[in-house]
KETORDO-953210 format. One record per atom (N, C-alpha, C): residue in one letter; x, y, z; atom name. Coordinates in steps of 0.05 Angstrom, whole numbers. Each point is the difference from the previous one (the first is absolute). Layout:
<votis>
  residu      px      py      pz  atome
       A       X       Y       Z     CA
...
</votis>
This chain:
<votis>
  residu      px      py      pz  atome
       X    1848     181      -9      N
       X      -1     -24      17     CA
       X      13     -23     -15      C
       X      18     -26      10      N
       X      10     -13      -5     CA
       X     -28     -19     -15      C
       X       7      -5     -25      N
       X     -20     -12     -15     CA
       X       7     -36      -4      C
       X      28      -3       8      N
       X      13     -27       1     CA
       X      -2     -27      20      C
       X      11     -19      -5      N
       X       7     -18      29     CA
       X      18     -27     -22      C
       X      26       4      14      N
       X      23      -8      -9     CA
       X       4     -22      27      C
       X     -13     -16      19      N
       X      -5      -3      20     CA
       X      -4     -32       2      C
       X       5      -5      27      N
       X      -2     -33     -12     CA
       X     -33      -8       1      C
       X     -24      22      11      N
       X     -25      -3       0     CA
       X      -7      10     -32      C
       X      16       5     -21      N
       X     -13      -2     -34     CA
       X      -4     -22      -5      C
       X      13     -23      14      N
       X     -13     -26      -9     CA
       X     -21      -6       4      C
       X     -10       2      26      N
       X     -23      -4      12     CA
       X     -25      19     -11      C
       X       7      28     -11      N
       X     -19      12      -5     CA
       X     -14      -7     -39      C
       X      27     -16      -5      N
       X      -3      -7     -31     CA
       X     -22     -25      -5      C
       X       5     -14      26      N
       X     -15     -28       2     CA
       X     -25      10      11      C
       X      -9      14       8      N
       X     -30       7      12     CA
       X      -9       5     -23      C
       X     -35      -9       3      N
       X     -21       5     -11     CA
       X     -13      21       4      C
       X       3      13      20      N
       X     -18       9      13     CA
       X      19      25      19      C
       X     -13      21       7      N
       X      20      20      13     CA
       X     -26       7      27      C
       X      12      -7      19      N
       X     -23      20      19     CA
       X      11      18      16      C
       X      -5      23      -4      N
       X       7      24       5     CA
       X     -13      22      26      C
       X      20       2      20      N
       X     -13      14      22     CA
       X       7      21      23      C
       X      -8       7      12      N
       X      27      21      23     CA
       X     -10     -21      18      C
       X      13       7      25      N
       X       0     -14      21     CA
       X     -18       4      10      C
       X     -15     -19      22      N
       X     -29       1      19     CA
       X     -24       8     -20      C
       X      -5      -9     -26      N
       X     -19       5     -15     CA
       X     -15     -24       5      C
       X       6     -27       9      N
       X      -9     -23       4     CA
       X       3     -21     -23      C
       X      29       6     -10      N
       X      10     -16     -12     CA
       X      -8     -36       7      C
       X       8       2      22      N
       X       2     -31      21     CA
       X     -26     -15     -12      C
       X     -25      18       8      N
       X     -16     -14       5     CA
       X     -11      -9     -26      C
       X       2      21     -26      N
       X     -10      -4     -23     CA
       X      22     -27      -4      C
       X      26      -2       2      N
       X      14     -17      -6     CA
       X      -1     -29       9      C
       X     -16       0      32      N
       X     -15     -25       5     CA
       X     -15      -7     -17      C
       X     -26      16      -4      N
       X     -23     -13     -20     CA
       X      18     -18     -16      C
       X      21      19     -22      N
       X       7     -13     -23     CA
       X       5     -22      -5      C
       X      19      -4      24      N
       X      15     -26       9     CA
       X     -19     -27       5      C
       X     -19      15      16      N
       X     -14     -31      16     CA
       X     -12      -6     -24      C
       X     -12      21     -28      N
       X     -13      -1     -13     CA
       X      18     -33     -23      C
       X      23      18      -9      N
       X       7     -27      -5     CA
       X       0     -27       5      C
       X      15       4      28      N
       X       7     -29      16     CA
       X     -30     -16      -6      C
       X     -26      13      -2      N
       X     -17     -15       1     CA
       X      -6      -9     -32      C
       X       2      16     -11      N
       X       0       0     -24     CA
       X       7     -34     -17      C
       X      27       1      15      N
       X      25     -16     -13     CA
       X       7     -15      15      C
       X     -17      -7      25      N
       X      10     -14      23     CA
       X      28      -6      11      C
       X      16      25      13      N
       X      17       4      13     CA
       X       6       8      17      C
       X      15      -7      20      N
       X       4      12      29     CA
       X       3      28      -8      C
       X     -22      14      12      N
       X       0      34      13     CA
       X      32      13      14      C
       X      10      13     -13      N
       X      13      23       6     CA
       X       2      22     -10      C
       X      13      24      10      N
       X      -8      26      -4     CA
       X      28      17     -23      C
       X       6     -29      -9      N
       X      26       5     -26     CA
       X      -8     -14     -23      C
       X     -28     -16       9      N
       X       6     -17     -30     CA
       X      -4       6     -32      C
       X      -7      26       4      N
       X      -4      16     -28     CA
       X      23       4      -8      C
       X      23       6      25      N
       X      22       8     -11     CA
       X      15     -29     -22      C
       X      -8     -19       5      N
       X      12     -18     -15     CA
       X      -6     -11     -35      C
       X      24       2     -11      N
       X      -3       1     -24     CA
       X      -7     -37     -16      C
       X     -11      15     -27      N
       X       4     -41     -12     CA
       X     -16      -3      18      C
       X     -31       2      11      N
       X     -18     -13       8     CA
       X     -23      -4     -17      C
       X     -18       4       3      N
       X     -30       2     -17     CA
       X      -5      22      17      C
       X      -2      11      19      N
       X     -14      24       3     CA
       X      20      22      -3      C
       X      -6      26       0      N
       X       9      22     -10     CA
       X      22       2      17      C
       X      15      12      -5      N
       X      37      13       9     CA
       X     -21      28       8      C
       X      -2      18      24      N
       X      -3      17      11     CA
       X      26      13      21      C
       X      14      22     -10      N
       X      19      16       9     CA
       X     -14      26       9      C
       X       4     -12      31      N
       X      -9      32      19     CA
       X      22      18       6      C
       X     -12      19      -6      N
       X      27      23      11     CA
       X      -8      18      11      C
       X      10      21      11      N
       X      -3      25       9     CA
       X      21      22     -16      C
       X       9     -14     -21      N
       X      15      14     -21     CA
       X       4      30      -1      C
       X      -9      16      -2      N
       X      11      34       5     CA
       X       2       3      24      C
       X     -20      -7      17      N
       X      12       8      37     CA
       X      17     -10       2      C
       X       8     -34      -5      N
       X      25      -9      16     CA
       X      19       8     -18      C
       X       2      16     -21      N
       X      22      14     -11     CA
       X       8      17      16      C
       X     -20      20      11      N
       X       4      25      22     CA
       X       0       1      19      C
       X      -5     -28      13      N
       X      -5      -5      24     CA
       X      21     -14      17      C
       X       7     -19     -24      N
       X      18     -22      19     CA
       X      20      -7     -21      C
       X      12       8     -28      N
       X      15      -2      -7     CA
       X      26      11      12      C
       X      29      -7      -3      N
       X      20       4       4     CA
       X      10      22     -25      C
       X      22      10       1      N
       X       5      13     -23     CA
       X       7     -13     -27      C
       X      18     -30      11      N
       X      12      -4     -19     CA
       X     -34     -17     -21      C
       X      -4     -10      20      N
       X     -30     -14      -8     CA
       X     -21      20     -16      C
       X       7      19       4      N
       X     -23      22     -18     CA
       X      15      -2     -23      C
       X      34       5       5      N
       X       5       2     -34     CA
       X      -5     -23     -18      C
       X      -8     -20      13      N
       X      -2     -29     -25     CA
       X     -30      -1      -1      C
       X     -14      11       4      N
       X     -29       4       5     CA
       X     -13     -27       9      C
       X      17       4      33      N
       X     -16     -35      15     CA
       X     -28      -5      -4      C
       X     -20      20      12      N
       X     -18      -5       0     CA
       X     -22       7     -27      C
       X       6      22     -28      N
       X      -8       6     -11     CA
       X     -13     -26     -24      C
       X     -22       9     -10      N
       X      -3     -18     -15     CA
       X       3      11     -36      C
       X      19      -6     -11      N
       X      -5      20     -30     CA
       X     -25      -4      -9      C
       X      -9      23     -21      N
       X     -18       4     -14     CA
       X      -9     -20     -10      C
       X      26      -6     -23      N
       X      -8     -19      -7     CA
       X     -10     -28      -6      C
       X      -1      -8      32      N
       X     -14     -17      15     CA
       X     -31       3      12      C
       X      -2      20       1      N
       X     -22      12      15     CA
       X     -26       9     -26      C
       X      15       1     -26      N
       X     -12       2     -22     CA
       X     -14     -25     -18      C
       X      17     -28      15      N
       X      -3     -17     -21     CA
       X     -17     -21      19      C
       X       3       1      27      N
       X     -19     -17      13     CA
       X     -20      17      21      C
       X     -27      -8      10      N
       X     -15      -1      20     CA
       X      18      18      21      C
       X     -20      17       8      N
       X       7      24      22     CA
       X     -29      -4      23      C
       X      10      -6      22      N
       X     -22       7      23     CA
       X      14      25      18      C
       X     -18      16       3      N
       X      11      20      22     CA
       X     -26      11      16      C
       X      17      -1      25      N
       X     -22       1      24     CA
       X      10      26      11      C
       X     -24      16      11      N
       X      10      21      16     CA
       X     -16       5      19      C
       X       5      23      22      N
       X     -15       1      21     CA
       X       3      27      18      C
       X     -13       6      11      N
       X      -4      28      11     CA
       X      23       4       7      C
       X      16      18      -9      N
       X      29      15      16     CA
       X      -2       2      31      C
       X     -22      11      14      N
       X      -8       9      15     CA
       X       0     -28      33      C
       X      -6     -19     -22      N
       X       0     -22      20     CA
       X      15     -20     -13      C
       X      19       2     -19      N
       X      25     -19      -1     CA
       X      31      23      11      C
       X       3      19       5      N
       X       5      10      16     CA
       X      -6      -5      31      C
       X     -18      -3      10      N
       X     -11     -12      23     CA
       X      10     -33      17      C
       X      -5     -15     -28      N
       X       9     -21       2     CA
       X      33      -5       1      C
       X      11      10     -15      N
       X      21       6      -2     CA
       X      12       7      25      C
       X     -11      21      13      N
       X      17      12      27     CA
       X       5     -29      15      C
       X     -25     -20       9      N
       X       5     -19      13     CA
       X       9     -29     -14      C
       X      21       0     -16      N
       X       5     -14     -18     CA
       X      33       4       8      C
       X       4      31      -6      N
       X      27       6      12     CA
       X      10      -2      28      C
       X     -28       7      12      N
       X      12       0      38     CA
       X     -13     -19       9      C
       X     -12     -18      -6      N
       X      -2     -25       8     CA
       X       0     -31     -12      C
       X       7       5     -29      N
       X      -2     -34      -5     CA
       X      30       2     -18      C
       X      10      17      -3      N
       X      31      -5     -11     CA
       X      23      -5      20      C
       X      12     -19     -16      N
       X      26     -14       7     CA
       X      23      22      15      C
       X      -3      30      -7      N
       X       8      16       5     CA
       X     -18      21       8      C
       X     -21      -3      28      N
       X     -12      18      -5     CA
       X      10      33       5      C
       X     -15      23      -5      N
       X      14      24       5     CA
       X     -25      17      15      C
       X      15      11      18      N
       X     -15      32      12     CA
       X     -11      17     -10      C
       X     -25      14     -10      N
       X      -4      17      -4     CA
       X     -25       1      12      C
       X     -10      30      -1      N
       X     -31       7      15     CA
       X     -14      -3     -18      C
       X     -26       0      -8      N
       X     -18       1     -36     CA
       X      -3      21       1      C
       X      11      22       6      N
       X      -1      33     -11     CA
       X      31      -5     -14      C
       X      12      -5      14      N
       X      26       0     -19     CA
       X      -1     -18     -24      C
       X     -13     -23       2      N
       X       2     -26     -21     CA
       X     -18       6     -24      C
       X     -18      12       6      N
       X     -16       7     -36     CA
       X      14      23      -5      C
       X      18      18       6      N
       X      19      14     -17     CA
       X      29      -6      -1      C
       X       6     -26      -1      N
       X      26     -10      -2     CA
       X       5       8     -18      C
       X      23       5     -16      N
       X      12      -4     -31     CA
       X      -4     -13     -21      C
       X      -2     -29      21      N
       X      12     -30     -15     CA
       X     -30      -5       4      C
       X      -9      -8      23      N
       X     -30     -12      11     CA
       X     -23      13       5      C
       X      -3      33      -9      N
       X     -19      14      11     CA
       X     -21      -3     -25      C
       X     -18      12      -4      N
       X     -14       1     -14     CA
       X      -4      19     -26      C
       X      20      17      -1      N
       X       5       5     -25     CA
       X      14     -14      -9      C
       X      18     -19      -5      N
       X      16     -15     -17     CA
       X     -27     -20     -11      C
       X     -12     -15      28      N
       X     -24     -17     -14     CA
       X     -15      12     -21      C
       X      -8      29       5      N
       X     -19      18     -28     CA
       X      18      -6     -26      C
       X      32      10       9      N
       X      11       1     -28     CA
       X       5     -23     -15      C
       X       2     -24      21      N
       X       3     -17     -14     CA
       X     -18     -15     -16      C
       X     -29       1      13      N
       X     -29      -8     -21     CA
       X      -4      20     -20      C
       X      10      19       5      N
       X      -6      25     -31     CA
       X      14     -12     -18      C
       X      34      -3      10      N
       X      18     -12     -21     CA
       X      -5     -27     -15      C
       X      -9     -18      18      N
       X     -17     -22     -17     CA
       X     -18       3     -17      C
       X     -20      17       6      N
       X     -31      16      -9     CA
       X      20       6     -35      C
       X      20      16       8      N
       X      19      11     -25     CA
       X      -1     -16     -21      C
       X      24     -19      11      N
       X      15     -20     -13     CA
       X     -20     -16      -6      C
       X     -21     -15       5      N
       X      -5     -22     -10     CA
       X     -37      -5       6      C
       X     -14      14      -2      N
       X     -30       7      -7     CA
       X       1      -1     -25      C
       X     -17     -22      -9      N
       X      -5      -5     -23     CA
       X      13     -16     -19      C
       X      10     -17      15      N
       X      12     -21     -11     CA
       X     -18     -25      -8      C
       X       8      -3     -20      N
       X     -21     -23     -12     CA
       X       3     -30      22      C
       X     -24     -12       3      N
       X       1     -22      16     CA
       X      20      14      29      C
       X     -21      14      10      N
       X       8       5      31     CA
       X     -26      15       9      C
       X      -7     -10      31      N
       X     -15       3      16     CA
       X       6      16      24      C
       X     -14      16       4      N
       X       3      21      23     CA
       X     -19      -9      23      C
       X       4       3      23      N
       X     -26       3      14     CA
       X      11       3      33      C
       X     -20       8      13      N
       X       3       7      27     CA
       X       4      -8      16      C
       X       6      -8      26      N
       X      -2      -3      22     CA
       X     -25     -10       2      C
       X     -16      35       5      N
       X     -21       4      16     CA
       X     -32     -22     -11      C
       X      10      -7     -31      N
       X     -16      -5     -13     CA
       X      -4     -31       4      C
       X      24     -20       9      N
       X       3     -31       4     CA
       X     -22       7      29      C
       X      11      15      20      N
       X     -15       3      20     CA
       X     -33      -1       3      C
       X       2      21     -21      N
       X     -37       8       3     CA
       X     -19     -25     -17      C
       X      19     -20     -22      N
       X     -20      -7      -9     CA
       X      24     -20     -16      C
       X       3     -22      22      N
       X      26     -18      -7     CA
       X     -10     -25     -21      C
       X     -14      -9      -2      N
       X     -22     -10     -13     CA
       X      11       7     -31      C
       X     -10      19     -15      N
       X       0      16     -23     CA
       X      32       3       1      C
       X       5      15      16      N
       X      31       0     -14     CA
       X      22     -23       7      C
       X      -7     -15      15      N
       X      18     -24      -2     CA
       X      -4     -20     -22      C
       X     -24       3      -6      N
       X     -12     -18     -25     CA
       X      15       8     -25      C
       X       1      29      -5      N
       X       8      23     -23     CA
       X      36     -12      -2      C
       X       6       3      24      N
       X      37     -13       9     CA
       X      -2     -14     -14      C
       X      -8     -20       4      N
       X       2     -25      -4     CA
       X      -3     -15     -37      C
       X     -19      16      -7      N
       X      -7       0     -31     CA
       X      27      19      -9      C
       X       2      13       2      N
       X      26      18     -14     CA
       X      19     -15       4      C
       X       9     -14      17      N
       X      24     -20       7     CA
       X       6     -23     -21      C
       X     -32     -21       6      N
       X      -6     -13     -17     CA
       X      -7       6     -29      C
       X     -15      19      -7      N
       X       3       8     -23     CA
       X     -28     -22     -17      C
       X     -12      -9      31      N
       X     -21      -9     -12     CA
       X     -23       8      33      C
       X     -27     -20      -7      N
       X      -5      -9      30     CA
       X      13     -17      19      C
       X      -3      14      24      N
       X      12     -17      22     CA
       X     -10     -27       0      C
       X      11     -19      15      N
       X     -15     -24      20     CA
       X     -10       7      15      C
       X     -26      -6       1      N
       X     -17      16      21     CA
       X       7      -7      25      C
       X      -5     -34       7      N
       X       8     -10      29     CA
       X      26      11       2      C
       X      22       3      -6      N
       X      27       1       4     CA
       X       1      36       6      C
       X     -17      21     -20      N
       X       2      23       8     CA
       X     -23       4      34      C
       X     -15     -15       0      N
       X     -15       5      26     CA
       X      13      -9      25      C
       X      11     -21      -9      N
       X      12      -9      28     CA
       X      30      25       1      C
       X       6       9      -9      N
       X      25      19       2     CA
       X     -12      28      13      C
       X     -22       1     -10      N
       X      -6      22       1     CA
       X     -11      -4      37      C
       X      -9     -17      -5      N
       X      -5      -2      39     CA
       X      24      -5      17      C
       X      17     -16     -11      N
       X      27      -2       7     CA
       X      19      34      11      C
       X     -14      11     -20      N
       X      23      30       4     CA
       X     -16      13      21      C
       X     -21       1      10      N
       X     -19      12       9     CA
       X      11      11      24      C
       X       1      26       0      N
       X      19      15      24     CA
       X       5      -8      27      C
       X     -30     -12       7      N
       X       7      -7      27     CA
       X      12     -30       1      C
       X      -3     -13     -13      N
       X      13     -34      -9     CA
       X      27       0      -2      C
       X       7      32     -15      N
       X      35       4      -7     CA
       X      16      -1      26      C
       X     -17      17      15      N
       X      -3      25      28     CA
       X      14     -30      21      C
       X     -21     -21       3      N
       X       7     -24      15     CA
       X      15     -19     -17      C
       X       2      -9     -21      N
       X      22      -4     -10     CA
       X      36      15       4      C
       X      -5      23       7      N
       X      29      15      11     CA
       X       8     -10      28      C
       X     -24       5       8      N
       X       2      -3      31     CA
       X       7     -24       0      C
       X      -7     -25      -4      N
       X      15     -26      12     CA
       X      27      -8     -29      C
       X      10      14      -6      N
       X      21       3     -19     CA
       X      -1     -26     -20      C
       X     -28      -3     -12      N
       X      -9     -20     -26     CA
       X      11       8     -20      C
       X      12      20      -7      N
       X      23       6     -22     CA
       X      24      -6     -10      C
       X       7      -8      29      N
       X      31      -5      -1     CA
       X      22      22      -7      C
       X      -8      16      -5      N
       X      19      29     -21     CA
       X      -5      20      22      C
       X      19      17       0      N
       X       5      19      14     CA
       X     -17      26      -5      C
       X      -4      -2     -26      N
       X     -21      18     -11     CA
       X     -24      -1       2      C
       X     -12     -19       9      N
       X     -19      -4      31     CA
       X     -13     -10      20      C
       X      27       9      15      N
       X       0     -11      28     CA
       X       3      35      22      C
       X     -17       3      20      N
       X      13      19      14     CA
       X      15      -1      13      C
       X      22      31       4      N
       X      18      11      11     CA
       X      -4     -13      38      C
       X     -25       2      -3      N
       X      -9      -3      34     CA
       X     -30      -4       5      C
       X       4     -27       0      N
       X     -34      -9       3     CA
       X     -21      14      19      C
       X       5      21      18      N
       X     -11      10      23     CA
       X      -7      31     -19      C
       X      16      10     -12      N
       X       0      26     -22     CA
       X     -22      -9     -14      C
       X     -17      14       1      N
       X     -19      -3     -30     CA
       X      15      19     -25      C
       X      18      13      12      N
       X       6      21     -32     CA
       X      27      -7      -4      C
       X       8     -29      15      N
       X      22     -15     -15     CA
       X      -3     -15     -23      C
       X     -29      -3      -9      N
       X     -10     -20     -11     CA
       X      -1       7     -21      C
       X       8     -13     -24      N
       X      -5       3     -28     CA
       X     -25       3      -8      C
       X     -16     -14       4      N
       X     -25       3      -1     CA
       X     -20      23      22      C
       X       5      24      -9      N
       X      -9       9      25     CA
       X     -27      18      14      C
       X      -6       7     -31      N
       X     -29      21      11     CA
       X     -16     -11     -28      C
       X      12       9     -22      N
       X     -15     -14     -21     CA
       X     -19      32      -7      C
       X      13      23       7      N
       X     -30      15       2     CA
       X       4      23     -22      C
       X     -26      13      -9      N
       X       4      29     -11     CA
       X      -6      17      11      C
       X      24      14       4      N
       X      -5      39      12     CA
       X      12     -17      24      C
       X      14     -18       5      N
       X       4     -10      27     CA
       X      26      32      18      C
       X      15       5     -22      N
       X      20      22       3     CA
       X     -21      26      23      C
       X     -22       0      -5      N
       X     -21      23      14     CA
       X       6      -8      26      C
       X       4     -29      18      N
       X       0      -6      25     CA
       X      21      -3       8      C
       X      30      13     -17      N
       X      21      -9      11     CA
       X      15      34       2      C
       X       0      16      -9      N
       X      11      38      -5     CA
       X     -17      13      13      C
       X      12      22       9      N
       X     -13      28       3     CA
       X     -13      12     -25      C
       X     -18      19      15      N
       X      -6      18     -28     CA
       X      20      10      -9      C
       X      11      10       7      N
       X      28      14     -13     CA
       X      12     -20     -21      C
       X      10     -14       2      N
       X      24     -21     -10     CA
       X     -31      -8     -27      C
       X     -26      -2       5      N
       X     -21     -16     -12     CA
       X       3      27     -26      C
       X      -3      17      14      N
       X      -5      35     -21     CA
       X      19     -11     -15      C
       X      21      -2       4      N
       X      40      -2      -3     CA
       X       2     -11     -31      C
       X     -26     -28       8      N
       X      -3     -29     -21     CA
       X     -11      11     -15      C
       X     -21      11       2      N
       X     -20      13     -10     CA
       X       7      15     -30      C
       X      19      27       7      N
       X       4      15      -5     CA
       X      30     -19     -23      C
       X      15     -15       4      N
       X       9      -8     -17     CA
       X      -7     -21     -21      C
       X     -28      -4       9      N
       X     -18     -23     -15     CA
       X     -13      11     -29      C
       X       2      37      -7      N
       X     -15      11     -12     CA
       X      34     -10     -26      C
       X      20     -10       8      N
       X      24      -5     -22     CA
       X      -5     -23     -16      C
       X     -17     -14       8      N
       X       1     -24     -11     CA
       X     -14       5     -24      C
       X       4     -13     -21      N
       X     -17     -11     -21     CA
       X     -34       2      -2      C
       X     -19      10     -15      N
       X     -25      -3       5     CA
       X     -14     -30      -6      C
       X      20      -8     -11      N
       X      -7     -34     -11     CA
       X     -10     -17      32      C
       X      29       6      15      N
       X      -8     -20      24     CA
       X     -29       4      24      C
       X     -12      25     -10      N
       X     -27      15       1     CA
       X       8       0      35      C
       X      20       7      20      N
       X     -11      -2      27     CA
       X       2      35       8      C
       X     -24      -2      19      N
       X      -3      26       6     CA
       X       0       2      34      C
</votis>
């Protein structure tokens, strides 16, 4: 695998503090609200959903990526050879690692209506055909959290954690975020009010009357509920969307993954 990035995003990845690391529909967004509002309050600054990205502030430089998928996902050829989206080692060794992951089973899921209904290009497919795509099915998602699991488990100053786990008990692990970020204790008022701020259904109406301003969330079609970026928020939600067959299908390629990410 291309271990480089010769790319005009090495600048950007040299200047971050901070790496957050993810596949797609893991709920990047929403963890990435907290962070944000978490600052703005922090440091008293107008709320947006980039301002980590900005460097030379007082609060942390945070670089989100989807780094190995959108290598395999949405790179170009010539873009794979300069390693657009890759981040070297050697970066990934010397600062803070967050990586988030989440049931194959239902970021696959999410995913199907991501592609056929909230992209700029959306595309046709049935969800028997779409969790065994090539590019988008759900073995590439396995291989690609194993290959992370590979490469970079156990890296000093980096944090792993779930999905399922912000969900069940957001409290504790947004608090946990937040201290690893900071590298101390949070602000309490400033982490509470964020933390109600992100609060799914708050996000959920926040989309809906397009309080974001960003395209990244706003829905495809306000009348669609599964246009919506914000859209179920659920675990095992994948159970109410397949046949048994296609569910067996998941199932049965779920036994590839890694025992680390423990889903059964």
């Amino acid at each position: 695998m291309i271990s480089w990035n010769i790319s005009h995003r090495r600048t950007r990845i040299k200047n971050a503090d901070i790496f957050f690391i993810s596949l797609g529909k893991s709920g990047r967004t929403w963890i990435r609200t907290f962070i944000n509002k978490y600052f703005s309050i922090k440091y008293n600054t107008p709320f947006h959903l980039y301002l980590t990205d900005e460097t030379e502030k007082e609060w942390k430089n945070i670089f989100f990526t989807h780094e190995l998928w959108e290598h395999y996902t949405k790179a170009t050829f010539p873009q794979r050879l300069t390693g657009k989206y890759i981040i070297p080692n050697k970066y990934l060794r010397s600062k803070k690692s967050i990586f988030l992951y989440r049931d194959p089973r239902d970021i696959v899921t999410s995913l199907y209506y991501q592609m056929t209904k909230r992209s700029s290009s959306s595309q046709s497919f049935s969800k028997h055909e779409f969790i065994r795509h090539e590019v988008y099915g759900i073995q590439n998602i396995i291989s690609t959290l194993n290959k992370w699991h590979a490469r970079l488990y156990g890296l000093n100053n980096s944090l792993w954690n779930s999905y399922e786990n912000f969900l069940l008990d957001p409290y504790t692990n947004f608090f946990n975020l937040a201290y690893f970020i900071e590298s101390k204790h949070p602000q309490m008022d400033a982490f509470e009010q964020s933390l109600s701020f992100s609060d799914f259904k708050n996000m959920q109406n926040l989309e809906k009357n397009d309080s974001f301003n960003t395209s990244i969330l706003r829905p495809k079609n306000i009348n669609d509920p599964n246009s919506f970026k914000v859209r179920k928020g659920k675990i095992g939600g994948y159970l109410d969307e397949f046949s048994d067959e296609d569910i067996n299908y998941m199932n049965h390629e779920l036994q590839n993954l890694h025992p680390f990410f423990n889903y059964k």
